[in-house]
C-alpha positions, 0 to 999 in steps of 0.5 A: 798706862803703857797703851796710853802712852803709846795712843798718845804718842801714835796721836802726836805722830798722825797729827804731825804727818797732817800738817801740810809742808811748811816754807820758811825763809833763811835770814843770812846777815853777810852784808853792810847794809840790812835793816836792824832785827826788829825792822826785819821781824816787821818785814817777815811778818808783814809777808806772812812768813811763820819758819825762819832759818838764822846761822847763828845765836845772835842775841839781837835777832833771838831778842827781835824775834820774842813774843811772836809765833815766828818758829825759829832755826839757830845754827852753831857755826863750824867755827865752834864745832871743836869746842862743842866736839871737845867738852859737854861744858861749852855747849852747856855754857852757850845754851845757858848764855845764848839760847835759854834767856830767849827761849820761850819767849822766842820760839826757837825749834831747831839747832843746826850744829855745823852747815855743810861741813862735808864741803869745807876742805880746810878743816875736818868739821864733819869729823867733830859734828856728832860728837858736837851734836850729842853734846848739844843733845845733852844739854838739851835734856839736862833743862828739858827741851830736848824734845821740843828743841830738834838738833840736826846739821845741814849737808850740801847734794855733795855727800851723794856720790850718785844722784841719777836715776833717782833710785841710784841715789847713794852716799860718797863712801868717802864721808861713811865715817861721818854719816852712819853715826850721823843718821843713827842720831838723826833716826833715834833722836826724831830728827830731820836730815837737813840738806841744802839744794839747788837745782840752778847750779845744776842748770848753770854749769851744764845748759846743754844737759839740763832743760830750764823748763825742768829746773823751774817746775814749768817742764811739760816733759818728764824724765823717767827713772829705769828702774822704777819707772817713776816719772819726775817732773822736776829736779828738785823732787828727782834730787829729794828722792836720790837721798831718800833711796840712798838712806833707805840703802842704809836702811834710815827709812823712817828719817825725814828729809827737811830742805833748809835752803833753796832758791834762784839768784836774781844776778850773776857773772857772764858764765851765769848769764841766762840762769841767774834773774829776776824772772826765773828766781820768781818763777822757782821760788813761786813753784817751790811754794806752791809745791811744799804747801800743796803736800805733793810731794815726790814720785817716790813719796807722794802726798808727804809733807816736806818743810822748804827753806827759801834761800835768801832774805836779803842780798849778802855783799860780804860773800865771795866768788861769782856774783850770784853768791851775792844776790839770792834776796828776795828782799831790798835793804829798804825793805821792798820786794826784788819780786813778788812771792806769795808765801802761802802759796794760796795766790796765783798758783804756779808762776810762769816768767817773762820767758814765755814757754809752757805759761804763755797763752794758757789763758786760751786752754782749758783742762776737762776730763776724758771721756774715755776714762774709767769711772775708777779713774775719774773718781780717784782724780776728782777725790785728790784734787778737792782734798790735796790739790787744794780746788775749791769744788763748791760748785759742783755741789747740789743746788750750785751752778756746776752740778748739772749735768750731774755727772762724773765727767762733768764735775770732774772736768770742772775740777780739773780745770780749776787745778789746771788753771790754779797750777799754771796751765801747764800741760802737766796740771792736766795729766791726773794719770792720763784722763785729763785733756787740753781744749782750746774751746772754752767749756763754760755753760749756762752760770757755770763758768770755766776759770782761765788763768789768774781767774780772770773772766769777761762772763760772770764767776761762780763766785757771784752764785756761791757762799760768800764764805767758800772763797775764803775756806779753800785755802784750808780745805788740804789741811781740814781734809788731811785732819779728817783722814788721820782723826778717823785713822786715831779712831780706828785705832783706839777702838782697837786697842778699846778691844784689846784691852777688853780681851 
């Protein structure tokens, strides 16, 4: 019966690392004029949002939210952390009142108790967090959900005293008191470590330190880490990986990170002019999606699925300091788009912005494979970009229109077009570890035909010689390849303990 137990939970815990990135949305309510609850549930679903992240426990949002597949994040405000520190008596009274006359009917799967806490200088919130979490804990047990309902409390990048070189990456000392009981929470209850990040600030308050190309995931450069020699393409991942090195530095190596907010605003104050706009808020909240639901993961931990929160649903009014602070939406009160975003992150791949820079005339290149690499190589490149890159390669099949030549550089220079056409043209959509190479001179031959950005051709598309239904599976090629790989894993495994038990 042990192994049994143990077969099954090592089964939960593959399938769980099989699912690709989930992006949610946080549904902040500080403002006058938003569209009541169940206008907002009808917008998120009509955008194909499936996480969302609220602050509170209001009922007329957990009511809005039943009998739908949305998975729900509920917060316990700071306000209330003392009296959830202080007696298990209050947080059983708000689970019983706030939680359980919604729960299952809405889908409520995280608790977040305090937000941030490290950075409220008034009071001493994040001394009273544990004890509030653990009491939330046990309330949690005391009806049977504490493994169905995660309880965990989301920190600022504020609790690094260091942040760079990514493997430099360490806790402030300042706050030990509070973070080792956190962490061991986290690791013994399963839980994520929930942080909140925003590489705009980091742009805003140092232009001439920090490249904007770098922040938005359009950078052709990379930055490298000395004493890893990683290369980060992006701050997001170079900020990931910092607190990943500075929980392994306290040995936490098996607690994962879970982004609760991030995002662009799309306005803000003179000192903000040049950061804050519509057109780098599109490009970063596109590439952040495409990036979570591609399982790219960071240097340090490629291929891990990671769950993002994009920060904000609609613009908050009420909040003070710099007009940025007010205009994080992504929605209008009246429910139309402030630009367009594709939750998916399926349509239209990395999205480059009205500023120019790498996205511009990517329509006249094309990505093909070296003919100098190695055979190990090309494979290698070719196996991860039909499987995680999520490229449709239909079309280098037998008996399609890309299969002859049938060659390996071939076929690997039709995939790698397509991942570099698909992930925005950029001169690193067309690295794959050095044996891709840019062209200017379009490689379409006979019905094969080399997409350009978008998609868009004046000569006919494979599409046209192809199953009407590849087009339709590719958005689920990452997952069905991940599903595959860990099944197999679980059979390998079971075989063995098949034998064991045989001995």
């Amino acid at each position: 019966m042990g192994k049994l137990i143990f077969s099954i939970s090592l089964l939960l815990l593959l399938l769980d690392g099989c699912y690709g990135g989930k992006v949610g949305v946080c549904y902040g309510r500080s403002a006058d004029d938003l569209p009541t609850p169940a206008k907002v549930v009808q917008l998120i679903k009509q955008h194909n949002i499936k996480y969302v992240r609220i602050y509170d426990s209001n009922s007329q949002v957990l009511k809005a939210f039943a009998n739908t597949t949305i998975e729900l994040m509920i917060g316990v405000p700071n306000s209330d952390l003392k009296a959830f520190s202080q007696f298990q008596s209050n947080a059983d009274t708000w689970l019983k009142n706030s939680v359980l006359p919604y729960y299952p009917t809405t889908k409520i799967t995280y608790i977040t108790v305090g937000a941030e806490s490290t950075d409220d200088p008034h009071t001493n919130a994040s001394s009273l967090v544990v004890p509030a979490m653990q009491n939330v804990l046990t309330a949690l047990k005391k009806v049977g959900l504490s493994r169905r309902i995660k309880v965990s409390t989301t920190l600022s990048l504020g609790v690094l005293s260091r942040s760079f070189p990514p493997s430099a990456g360490a806790f402030n000392s300042s706050y030990a008191y509070f973070l080792r009981p956190m962490l061991e929470f986290l690791a013994e209850n399963q839980s994520p470590f929930m942080v909140d990040l925003y590489p705009y600030y980091a742009y805003r308050d140092s232009p001439n330190n920090v490249s904007l190309d770098y922040v938005l995931f359009e950078s052709s450069s990379e930055v490298i880490d000395p004493n890893t020699g990683l290369l980060y393409k992006n701050m997001f991942d170079a900020q990931v990986d910092a607190l990943y090195y500075a929980l392994t530095a306290l040995n936490f190596r098996t607690i994962k990170i879970m982004v609760t907010e991030t995002g662009w605003p799309t306005k803000g104050s003179p000192k903000e002019k040049g950061a804050a706009s519509p057109d780098n808020a599109e490009t970063y909240n596109s590439n952040i999606i495409r990036h979570t639901v591609t399982n790219q993961g960071t240097p340090s931990k490629p291929g891990e699925a990671m769950d993002v929160y994009i920060f904000s649903l609609f613009n908050e009014n009420r909040k003070t300091g710099l007009d940025s602070e007010r205009n994080w939406g992504l929605f209008y009160p009246d429910q139309t788009s402030v630009y367009q975003l594709d939750f998916t992150g399926k349509n239209g791949g990395f999205r480059g912005n009205s500023r120019g820079g790498n996205s511009r005339g990517r329509s006249e290149s094309w990505c093909i494979a070296s003919s100098k690499a190695s055979e190990i190589e090309l494979r290698g490149a070719l196996d991860w970009a039909c499987g995680p890159g999520n490229v449709d390669c239909t079309a280098i099949q037998p008996s399609q229109p890309c299969f002859q030549p049938d060659t390996l550089v071939s076929h690997a220079s039709f995939v790698f077009n397509s991942y570099f056409q698909q992930n925005g043209g950029t001169d690193v959509a067309c690295s794959f570890g050095g044996v891709g190479v840019k062209v200017n001179k379009d490689p379409s031959y006979d019905k094969c035909v080399y997409i350009t950005a978008g998609g868009n051709n004046t000569k006919a598309t494979n599409a046209s010689a192809l199953n009407s239904s590849a087009s339709t599976s590719r958005g689920n090629e990452s997952l069905v390849w991940n599903l595959s790989l860990c099944l197999v894993i679980l059979l390998l495994f079971s075989l063995q303990t098949t034998n064991s038990q045989a001995l």
